[in-house]
MDAnalysis code that builds the backbone (N, CA, C; Angstrom):
import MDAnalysis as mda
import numpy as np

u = mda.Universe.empty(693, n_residues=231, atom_resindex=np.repeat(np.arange(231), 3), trajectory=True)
u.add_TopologyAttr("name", ["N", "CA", "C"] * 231)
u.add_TopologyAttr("resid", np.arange(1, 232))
u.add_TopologyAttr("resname", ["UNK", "UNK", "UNK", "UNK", "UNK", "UNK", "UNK", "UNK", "UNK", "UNK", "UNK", "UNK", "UNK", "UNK", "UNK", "UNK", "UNK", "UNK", "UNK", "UNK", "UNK", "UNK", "UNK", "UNK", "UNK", "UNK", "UNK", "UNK", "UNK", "UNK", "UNK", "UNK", "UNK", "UNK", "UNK", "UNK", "UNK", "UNK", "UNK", "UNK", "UNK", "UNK", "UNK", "UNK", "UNK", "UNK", "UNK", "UNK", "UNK", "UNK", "UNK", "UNK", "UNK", "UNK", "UNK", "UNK", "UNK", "UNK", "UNK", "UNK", "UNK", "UNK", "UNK", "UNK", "UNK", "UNK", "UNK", "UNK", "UNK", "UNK", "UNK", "UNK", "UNK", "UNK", "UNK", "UNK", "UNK", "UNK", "UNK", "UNK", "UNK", "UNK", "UNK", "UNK", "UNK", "UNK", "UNK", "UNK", "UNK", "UNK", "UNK", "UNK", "UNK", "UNK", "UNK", "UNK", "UNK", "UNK", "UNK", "UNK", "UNK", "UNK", "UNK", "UNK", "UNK", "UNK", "UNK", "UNK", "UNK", "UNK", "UNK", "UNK", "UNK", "UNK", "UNK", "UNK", "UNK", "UNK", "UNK", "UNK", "UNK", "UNK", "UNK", "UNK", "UNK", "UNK", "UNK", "UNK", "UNK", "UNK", "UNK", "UNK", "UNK", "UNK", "UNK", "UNK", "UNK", "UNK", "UNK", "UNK", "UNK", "UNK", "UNK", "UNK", "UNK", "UNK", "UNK", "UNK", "UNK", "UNK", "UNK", "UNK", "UNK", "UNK", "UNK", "UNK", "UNK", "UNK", "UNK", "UNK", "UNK", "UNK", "UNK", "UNK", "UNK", "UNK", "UNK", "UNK", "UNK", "UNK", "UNK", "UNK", "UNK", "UNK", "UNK", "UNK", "UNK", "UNK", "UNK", "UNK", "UNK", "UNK", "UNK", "UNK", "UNK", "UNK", "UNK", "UNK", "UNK", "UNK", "UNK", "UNK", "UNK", "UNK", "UNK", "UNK", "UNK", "UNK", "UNK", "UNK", "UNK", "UNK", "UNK", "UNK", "UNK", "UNK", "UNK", "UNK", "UNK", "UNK", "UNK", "UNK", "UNK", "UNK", "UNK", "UNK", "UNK", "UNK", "UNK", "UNK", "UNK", "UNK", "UNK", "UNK", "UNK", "UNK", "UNK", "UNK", "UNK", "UNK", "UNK"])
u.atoms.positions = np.array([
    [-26.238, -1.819, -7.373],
    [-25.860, -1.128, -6.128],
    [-24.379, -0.743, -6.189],
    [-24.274, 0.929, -6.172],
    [-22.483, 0.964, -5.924],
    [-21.655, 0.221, -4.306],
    [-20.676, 0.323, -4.912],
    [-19.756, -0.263, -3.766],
    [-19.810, 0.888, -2.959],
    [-19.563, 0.417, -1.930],
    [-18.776, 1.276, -0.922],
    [-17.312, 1.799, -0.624],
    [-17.133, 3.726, -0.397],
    [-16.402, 3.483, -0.300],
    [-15.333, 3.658, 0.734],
    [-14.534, 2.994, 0.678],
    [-13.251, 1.993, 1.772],
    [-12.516, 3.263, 1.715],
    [-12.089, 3.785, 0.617],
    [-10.393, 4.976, 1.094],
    [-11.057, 6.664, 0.019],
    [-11.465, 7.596, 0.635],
    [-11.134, 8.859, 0.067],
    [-10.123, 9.862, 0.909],
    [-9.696, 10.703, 0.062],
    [-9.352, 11.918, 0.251],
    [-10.008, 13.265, 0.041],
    [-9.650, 14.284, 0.580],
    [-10.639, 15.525, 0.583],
    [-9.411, 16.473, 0.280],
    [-9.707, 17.680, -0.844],
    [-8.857, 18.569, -0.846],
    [-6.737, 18.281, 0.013],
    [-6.615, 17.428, -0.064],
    [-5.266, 17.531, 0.290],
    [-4.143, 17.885, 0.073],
    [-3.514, 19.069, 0.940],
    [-2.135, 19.943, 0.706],
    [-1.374, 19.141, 1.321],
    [-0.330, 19.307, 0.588],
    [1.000, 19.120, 1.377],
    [2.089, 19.884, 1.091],
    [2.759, 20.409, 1.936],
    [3.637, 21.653, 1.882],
    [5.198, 21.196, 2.490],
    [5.876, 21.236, 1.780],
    [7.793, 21.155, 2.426],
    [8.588, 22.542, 2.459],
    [9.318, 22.517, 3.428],
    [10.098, 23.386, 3.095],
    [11.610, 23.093, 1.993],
    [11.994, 24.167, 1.578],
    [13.099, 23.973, 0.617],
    [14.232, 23.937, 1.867],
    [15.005, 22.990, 0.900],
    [16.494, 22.474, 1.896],
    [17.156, 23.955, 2.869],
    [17.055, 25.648, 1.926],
    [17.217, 26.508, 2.487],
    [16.497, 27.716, 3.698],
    [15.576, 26.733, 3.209],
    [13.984, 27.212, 4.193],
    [13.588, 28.513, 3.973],
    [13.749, 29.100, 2.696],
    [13.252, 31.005, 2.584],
    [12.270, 29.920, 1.343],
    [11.603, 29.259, 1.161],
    [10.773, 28.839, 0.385],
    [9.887, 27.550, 0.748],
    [8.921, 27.401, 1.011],
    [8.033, 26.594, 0.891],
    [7.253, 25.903, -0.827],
    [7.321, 24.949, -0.968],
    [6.793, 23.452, -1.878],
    [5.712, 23.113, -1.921],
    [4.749, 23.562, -2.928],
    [3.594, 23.012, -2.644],
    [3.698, 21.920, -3.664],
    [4.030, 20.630, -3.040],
    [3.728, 19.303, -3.385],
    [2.640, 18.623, -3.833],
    [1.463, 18.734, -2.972],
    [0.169, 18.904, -3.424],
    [-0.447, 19.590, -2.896],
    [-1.127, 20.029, -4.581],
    [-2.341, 21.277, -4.383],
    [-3.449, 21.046, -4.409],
    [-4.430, 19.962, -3.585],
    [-5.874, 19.685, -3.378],
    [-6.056, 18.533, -3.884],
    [-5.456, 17.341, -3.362],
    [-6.164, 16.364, -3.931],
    [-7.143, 15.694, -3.453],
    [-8.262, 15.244, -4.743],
    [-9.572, 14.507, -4.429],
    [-9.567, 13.239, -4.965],
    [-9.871, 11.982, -3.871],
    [-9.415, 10.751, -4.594],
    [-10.491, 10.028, -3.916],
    [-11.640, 8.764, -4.357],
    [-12.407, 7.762, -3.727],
    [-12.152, 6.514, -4.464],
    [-12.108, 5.887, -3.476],
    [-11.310, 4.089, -3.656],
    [-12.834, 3.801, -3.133],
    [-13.222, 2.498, -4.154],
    [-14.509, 2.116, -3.734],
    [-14.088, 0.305, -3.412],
    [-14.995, -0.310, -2.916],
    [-14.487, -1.705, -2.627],
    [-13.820, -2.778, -3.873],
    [-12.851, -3.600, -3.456],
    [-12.354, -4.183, -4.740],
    [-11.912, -3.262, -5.949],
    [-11.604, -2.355, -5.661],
    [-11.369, -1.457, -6.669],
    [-9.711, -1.320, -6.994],
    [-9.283, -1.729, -7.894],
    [-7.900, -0.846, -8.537],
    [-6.881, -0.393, -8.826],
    [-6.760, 0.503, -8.310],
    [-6.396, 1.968, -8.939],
    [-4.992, 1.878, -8.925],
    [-4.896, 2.771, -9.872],
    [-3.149, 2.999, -10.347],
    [-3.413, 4.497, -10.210],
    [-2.164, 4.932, -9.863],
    [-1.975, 6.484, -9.663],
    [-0.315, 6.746, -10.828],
    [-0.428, 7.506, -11.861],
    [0.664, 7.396, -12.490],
    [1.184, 9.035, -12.408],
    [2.588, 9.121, -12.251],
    [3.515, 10.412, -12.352],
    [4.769, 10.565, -12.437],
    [5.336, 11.365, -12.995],
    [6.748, 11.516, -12.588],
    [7.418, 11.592, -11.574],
    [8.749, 11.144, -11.810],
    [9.484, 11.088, -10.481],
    [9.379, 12.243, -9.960],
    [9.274, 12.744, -8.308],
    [9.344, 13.998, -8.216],
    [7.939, 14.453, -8.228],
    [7.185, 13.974, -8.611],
    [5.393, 14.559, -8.301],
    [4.762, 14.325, -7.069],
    [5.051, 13.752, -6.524],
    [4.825, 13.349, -5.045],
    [4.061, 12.508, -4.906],
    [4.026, 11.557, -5.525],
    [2.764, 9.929, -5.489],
    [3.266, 9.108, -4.206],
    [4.684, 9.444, -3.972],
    [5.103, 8.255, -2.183],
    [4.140, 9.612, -1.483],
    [4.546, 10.492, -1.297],
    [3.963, 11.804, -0.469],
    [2.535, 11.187, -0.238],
    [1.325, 10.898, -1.609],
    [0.248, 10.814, -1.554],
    [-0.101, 9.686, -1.027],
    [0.904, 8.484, -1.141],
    [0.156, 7.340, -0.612],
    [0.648, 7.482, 1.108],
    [1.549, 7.592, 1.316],
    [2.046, 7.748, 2.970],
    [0.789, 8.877, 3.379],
    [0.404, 9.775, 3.172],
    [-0.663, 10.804, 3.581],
    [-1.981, 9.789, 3.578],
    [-2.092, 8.957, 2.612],
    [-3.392, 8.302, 2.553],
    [-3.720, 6.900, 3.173],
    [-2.071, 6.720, 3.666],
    [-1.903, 5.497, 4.837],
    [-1.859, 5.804, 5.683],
    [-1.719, 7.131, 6.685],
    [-1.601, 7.554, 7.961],
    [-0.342, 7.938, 8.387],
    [0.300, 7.756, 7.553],
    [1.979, 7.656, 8.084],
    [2.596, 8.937, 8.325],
    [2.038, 9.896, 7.221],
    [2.219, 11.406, 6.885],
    [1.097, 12.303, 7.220],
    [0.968, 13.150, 7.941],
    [-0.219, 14.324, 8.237],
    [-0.035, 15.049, 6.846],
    [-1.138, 15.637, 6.232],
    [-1.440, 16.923, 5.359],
    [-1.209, 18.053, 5.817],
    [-0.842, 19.162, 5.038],
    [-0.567, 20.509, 5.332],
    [-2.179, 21.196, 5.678],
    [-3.358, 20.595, 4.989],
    [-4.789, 20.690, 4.572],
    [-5.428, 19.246, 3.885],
    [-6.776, 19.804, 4.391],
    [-7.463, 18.166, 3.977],
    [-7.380, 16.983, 4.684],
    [-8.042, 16.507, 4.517],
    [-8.463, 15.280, 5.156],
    [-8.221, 13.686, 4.801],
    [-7.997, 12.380, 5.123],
    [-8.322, 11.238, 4.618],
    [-9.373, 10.312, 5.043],
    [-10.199, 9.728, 4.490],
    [-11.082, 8.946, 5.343],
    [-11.100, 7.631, 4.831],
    [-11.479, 6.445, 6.121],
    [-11.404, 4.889, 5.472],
    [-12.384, 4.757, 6.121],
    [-13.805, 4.015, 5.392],
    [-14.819, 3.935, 5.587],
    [-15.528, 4.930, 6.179],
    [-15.658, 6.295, 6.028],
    [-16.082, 7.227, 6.250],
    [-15.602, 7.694, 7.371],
    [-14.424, 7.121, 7.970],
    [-14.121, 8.399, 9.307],
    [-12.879, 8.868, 8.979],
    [-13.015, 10.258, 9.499],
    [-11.918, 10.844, 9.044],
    [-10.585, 10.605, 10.108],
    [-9.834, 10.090, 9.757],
    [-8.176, 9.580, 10.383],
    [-7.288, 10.270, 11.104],
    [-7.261, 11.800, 10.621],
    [-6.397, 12.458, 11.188],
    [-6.963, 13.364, 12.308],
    [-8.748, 13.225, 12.715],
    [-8.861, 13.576, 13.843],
    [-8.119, 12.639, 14.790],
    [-7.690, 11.655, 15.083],
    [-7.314, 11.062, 16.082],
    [-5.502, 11.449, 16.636],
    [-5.616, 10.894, 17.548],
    [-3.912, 10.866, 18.341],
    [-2.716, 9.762, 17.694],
    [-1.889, 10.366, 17.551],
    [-0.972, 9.394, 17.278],
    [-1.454, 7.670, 17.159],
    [-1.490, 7.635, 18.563],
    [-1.462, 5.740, 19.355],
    [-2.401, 5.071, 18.371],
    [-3.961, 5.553, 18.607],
    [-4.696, 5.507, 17.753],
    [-4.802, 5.240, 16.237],
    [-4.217, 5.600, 15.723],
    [-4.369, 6.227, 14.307],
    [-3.602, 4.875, 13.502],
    [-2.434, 5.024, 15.059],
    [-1.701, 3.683, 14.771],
    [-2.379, 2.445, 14.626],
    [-3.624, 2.382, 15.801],
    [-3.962, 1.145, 15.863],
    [-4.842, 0.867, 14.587],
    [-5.405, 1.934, 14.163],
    [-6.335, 1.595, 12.755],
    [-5.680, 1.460, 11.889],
    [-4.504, 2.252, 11.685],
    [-3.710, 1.618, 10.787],
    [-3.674, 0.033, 10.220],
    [-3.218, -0.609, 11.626],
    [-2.708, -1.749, 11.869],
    [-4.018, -2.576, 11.214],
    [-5.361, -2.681, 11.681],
    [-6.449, -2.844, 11.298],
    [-6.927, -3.046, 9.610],
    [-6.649, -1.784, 9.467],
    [-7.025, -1.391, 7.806],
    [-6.366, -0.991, 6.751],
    [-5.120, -1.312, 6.960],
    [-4.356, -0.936, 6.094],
    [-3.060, -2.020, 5.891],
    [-2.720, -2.273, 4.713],
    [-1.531, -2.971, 4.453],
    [-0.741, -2.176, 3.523],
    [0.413, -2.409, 3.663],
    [1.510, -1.387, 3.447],
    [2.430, -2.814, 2.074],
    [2.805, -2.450, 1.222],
    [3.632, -3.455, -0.079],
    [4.629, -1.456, -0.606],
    [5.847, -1.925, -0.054],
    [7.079, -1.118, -0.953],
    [7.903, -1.234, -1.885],
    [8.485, -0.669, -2.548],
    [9.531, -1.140, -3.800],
    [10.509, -2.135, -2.740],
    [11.126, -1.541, -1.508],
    [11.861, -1.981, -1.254],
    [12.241, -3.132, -0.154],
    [10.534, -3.640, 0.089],
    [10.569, -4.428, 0.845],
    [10.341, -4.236, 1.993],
    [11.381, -4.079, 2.992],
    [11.020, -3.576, 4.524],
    [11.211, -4.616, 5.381],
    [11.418, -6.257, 5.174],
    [11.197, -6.943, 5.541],
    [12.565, -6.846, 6.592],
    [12.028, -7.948, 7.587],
    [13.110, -7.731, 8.768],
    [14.347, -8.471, 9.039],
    [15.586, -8.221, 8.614],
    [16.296, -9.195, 7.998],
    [16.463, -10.404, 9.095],
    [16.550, -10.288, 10.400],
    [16.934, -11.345, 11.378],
    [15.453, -12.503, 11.353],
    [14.315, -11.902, 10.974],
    [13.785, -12.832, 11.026],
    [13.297, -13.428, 9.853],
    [12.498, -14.574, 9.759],
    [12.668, -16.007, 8.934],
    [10.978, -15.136, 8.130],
    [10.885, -15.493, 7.096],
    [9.912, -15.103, 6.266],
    [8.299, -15.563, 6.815],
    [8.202, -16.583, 7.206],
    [7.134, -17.012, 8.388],
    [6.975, -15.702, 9.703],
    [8.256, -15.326, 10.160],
    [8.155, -14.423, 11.171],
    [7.517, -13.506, 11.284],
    [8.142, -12.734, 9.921],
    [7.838, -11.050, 9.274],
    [6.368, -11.177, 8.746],
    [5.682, -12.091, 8.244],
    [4.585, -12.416, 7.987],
    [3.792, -12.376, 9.360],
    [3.930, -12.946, 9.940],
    [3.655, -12.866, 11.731],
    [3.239, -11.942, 12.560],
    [4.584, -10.548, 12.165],
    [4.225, -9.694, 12.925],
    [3.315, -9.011, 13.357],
    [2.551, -8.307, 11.700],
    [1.380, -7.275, 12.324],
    [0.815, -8.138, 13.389],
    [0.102, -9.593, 13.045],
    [-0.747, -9.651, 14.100],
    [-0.351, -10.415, 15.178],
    [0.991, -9.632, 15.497],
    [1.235, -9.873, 16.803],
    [1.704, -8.669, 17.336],
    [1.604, -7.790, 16.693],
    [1.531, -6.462, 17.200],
    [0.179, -5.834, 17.512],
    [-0.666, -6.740, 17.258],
    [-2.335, -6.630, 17.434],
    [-2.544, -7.418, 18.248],
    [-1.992, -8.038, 18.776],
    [-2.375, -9.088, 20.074],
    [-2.834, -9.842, 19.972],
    [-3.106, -10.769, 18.493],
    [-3.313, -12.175, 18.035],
    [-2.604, -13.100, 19.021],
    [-3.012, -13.630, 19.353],
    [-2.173, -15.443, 19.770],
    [-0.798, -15.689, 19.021],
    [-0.048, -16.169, 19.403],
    [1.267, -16.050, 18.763],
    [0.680, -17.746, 17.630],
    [-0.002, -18.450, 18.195],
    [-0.433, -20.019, 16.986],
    [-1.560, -19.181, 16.242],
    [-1.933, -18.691, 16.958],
    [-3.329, -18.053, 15.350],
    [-2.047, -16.927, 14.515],
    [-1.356, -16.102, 14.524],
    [-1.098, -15.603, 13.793],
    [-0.033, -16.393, 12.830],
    [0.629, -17.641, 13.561],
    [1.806, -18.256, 12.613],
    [0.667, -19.219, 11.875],
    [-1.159, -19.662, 12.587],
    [-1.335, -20.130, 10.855],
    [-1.915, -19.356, 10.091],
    [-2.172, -18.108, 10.321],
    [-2.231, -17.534, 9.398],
    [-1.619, -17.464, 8.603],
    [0.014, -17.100, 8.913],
    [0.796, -16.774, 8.073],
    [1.556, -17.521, 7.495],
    [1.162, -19.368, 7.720],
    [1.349, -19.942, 6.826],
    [0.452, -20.120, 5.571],
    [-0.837, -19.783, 5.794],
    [-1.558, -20.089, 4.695],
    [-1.550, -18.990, 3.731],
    [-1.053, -17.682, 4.208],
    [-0.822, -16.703, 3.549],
    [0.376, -17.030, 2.370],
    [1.542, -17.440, 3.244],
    [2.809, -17.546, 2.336],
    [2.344, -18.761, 1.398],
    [1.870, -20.095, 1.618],
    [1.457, -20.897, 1.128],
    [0.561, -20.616, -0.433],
    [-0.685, -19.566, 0.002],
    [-0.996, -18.730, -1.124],
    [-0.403, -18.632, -2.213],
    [1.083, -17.488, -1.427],
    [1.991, -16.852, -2.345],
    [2.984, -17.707, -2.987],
    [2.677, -18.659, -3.119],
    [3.495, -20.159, -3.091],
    [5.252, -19.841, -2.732],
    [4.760, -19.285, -1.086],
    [6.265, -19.325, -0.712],
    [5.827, -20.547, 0.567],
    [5.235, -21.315, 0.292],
    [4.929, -22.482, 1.363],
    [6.696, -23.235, 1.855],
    [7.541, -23.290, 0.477],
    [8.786, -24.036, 1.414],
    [9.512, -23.098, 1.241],
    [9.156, -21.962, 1.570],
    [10.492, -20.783, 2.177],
    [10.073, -20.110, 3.368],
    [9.248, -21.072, 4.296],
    [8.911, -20.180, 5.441],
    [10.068, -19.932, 6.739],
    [11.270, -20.728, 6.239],
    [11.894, -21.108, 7.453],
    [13.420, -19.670, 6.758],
    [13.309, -19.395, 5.576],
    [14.487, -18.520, 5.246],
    [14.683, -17.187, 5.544],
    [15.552, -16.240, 5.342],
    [15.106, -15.495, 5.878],
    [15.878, -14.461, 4.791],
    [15.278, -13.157, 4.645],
    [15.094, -12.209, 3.398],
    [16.549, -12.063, 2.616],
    [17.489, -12.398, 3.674],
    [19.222, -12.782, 2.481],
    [18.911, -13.965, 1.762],
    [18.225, -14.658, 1.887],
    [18.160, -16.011, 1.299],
    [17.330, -16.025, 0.579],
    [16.165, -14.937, 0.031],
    [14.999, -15.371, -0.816],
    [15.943, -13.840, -2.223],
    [15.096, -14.335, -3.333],
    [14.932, -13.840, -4.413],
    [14.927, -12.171, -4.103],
    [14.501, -11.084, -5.044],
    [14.016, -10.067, -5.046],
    [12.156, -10.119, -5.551],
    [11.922, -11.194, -6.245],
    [10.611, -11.473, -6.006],
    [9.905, -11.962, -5.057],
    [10.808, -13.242, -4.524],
    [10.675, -13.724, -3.230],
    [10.225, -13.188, -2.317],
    [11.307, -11.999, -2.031],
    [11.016, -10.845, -1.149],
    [9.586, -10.342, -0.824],
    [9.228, -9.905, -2.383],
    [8.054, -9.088, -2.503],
    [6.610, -9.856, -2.269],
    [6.798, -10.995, -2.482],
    [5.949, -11.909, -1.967],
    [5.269, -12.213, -0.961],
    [6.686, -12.054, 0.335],
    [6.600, -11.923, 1.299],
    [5.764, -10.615, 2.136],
    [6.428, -9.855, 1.219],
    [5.800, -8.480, 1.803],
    [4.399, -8.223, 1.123],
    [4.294, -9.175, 0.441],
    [2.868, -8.957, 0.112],
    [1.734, -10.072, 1.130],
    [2.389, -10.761, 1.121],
    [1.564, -11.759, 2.310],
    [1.498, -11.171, 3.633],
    [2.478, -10.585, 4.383],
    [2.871, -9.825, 5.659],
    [1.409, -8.378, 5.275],
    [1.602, -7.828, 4.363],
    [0.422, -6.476, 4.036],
    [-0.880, -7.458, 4.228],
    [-1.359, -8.641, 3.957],
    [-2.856, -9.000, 4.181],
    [-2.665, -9.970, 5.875],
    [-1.747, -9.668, 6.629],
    [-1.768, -10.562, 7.965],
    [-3.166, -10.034, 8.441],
    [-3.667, -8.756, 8.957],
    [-4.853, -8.483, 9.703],
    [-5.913, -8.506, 8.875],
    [-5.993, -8.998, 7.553],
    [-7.035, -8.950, 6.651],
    [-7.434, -7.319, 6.660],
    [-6.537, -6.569, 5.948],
    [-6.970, -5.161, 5.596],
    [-8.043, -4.790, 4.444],
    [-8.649, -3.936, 4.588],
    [-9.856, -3.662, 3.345],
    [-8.912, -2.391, 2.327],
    [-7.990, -2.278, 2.320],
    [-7.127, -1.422, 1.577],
    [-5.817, -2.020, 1.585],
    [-5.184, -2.316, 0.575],
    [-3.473, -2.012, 0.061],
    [-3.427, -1.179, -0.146],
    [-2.127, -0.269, -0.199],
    [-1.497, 0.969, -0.756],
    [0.089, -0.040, -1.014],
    [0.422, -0.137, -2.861],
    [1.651, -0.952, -2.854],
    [2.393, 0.343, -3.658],
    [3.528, 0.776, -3.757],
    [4.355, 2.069, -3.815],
    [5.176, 0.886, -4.421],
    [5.141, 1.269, -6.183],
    [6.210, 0.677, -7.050],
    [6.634, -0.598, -6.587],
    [6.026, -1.709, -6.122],
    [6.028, -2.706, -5.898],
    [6.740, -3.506, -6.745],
    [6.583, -3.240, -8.087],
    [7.949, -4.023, -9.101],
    [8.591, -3.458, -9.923],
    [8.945, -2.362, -9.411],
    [9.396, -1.484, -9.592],
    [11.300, -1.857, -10.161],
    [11.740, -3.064, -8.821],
    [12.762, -3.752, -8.283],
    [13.398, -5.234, -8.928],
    [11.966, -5.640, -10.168],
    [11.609, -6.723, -10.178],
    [12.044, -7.025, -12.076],
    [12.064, -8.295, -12.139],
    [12.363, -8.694, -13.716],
    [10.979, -8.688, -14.307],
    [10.914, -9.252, -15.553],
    [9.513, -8.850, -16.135],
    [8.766, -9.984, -15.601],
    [9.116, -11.347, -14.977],
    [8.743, -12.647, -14.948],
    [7.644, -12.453, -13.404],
    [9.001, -11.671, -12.597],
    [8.590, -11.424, -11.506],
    [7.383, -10.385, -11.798],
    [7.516, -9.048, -11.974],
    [6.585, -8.382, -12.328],
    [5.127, -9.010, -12.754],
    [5.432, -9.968, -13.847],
    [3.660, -10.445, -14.049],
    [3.213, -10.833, -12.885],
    [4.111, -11.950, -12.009],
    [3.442, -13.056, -10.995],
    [3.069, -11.464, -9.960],
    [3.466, -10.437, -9.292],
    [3.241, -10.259, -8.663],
    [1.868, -9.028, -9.077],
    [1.787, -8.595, -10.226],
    [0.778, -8.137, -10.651],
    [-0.410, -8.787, -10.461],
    [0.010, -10.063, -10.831],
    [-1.615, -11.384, -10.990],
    [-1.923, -11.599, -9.607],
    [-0.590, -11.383, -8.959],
    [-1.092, -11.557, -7.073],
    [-2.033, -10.506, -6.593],
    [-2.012, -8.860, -7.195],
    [-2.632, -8.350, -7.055],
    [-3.710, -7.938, -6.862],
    [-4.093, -8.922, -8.502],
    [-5.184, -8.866, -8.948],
    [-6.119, -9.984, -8.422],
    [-5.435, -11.303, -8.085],
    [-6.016, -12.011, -7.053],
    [-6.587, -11.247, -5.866],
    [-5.764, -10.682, -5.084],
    [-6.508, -9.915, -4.205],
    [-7.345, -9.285, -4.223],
    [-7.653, -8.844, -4.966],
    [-8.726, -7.632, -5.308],
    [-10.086, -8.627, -5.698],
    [-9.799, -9.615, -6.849],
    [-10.836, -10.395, -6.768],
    [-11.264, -11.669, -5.918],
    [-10.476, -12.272, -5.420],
    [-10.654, -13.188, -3.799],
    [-10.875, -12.345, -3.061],
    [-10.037, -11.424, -2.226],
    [-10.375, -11.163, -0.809],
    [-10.926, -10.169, -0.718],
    [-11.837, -8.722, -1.824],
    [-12.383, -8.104, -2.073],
    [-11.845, -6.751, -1.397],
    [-10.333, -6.978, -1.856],
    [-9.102, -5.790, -0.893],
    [-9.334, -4.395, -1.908],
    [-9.598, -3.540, -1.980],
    [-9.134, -2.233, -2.626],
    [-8.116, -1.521, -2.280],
    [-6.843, -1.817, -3.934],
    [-5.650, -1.722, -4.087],
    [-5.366, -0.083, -4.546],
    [-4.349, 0.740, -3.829],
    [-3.960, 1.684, -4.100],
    [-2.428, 1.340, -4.675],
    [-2.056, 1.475, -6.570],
    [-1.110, 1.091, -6.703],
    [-0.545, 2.651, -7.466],
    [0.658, 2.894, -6.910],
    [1.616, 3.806, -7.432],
    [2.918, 3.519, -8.858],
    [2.823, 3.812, -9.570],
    [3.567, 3.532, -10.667],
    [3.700, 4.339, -11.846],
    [5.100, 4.098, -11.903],
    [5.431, 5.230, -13.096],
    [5.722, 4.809, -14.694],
    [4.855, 3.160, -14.608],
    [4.674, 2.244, -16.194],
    [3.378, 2.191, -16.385],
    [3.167, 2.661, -17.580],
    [2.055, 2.637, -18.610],
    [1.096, 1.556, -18.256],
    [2.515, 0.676, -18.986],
    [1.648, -0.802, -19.397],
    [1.206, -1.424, -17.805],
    [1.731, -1.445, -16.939],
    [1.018, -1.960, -15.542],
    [-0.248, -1.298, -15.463],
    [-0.118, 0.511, -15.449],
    [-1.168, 0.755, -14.680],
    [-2.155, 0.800, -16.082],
    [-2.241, 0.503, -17.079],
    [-3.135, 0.218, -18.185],
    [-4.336, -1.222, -17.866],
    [-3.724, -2.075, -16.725],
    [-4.132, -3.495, -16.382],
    [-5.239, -2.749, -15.112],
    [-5.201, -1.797, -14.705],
    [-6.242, -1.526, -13.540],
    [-7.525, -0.933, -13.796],
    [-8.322, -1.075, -12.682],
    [-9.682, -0.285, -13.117],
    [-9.553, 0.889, -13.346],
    [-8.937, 1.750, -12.540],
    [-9.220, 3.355, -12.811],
    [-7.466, 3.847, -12.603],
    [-7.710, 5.028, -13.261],
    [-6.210, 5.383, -13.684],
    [-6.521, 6.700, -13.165],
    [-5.506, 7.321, -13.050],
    [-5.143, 8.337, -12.597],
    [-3.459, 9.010, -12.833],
    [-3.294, 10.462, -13.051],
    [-2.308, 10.777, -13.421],
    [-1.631, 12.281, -11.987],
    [-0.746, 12.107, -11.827],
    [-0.589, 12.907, -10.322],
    [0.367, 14.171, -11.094],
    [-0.014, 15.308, -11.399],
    [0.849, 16.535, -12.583],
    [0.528, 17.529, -11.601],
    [2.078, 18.421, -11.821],
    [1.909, 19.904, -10.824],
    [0.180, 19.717, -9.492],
    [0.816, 18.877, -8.848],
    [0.239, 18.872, -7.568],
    [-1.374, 18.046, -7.092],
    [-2.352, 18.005, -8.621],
    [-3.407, 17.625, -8.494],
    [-3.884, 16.300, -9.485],
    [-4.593, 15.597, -8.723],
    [-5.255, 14.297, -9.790],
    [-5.946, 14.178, -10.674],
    [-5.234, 13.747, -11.524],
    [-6.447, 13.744, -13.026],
    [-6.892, 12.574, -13.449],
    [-8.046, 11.796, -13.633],
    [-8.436, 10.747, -14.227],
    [-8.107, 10.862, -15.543],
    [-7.717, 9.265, -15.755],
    [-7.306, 8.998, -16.785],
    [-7.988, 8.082, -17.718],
    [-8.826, 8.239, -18.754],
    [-9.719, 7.428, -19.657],
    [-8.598, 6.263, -20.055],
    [-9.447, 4.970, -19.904],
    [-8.265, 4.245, -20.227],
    [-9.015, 3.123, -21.085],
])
């Protein structure tokens, strides 16, 4: 039986204007992409090809010029702002190169938030998000706060904070990108934990070989459109 699938795209444009505005950018020219459950994927390109463009469009964050996104078969960008937000919040976890984390609060906190921006119980979401960090074996750094942890540390965090609402999709954007090679494995293998424990389908962006060589399906993002990549 195939999986189901959790994240496609349909024909998707995206269009900028040039800094002088007598020219328009076609960034992307039609992309077609299906994320099936537990699945993956690495998206590989050059700097400048627009792979943040594609994953922010395929997280909700960014509207398309054309085309569509859908998570579990509904399409996303019929809805309103508020909305779109709240599914977000729901189905999607967000992991960046650069973290994001909130510096005033304590790594327990930032872990906390989504689902208390979902209206969790303020004690159901802090045990969650101890057993999350605990996971990430940041169990005795719940009380520090993001000046005080590592640059892996960090990412840890923000990787535990991306599964607070139990999302059926990651989208992680050069995630170790930031990171030493030591760090890099552990947070790769965290990945890949996820995908095989919590049956998350990972959208990973990266511009190294050898990482995205470790995923199920590859993909290459050139002058505007996606190409599978035999791997």
């Amino acid at each position: 039986m195939s999986k189901e699938i959790v994240l496609s795209c349909k024909e998707l444009k995206k269009n900028f204007k040039s800094e002088s505005g007598d020219k328009e950018l076609k960034i992307l020219r039609g992309v077609n992409l299906d994320v099936h459950q537990a699945e993956l994927v690495a998206i590989l390109g050059s700097s400048g090809s627009g792979k943040s463009t594609l994953l922010h469009i395929l997280g909700g964050l960014d509207r398309p010029t054309a085309g569509d996104v859908f998570w579990h078969g509904e399409s996303i960008y019929q809805h309103k702002p508020d909305k779109l937000a709240e599914l977000r919040n729901q189905n999607v976890g967000f992991v960046f190169q650069f973290h994001h984390l909130l510096p005033e609060f304590t790594a327990l906190e930032n872990v906390m938030m989504p689902a208390l921006i979902k209206g969790e119980p303020a004690d159901k979401a802090e045990n969650r998000a101890n057993d999350l960090l605990d996971q990430f074996g940041m169990g005795d750094r719940l009380q520090h706060r993001p000046s005080q942890l590592s640059g892996g540390e960090q990412q840890r965090v923000s990787m535990a904070r991306a599964l607070t609402n139990n999302p059926s999709i990651i989208l992680a954007d050069e995630p170790t990108g930031n990171l030493d090679e030591d760090n890099t494995d552990i947070i790769l293998n965290l990945l890949f934990q996820l995908r095989d424990i919590e049956n998350v389908s990972i959208v990973l962006i990266t511009h190294e070989k050898d990482i995205a060589g470790h995923c199920d399906t590859l993909y290459n993002l050139h002058n505007g459109t996606l190409d599978q990549i035999n791997s």
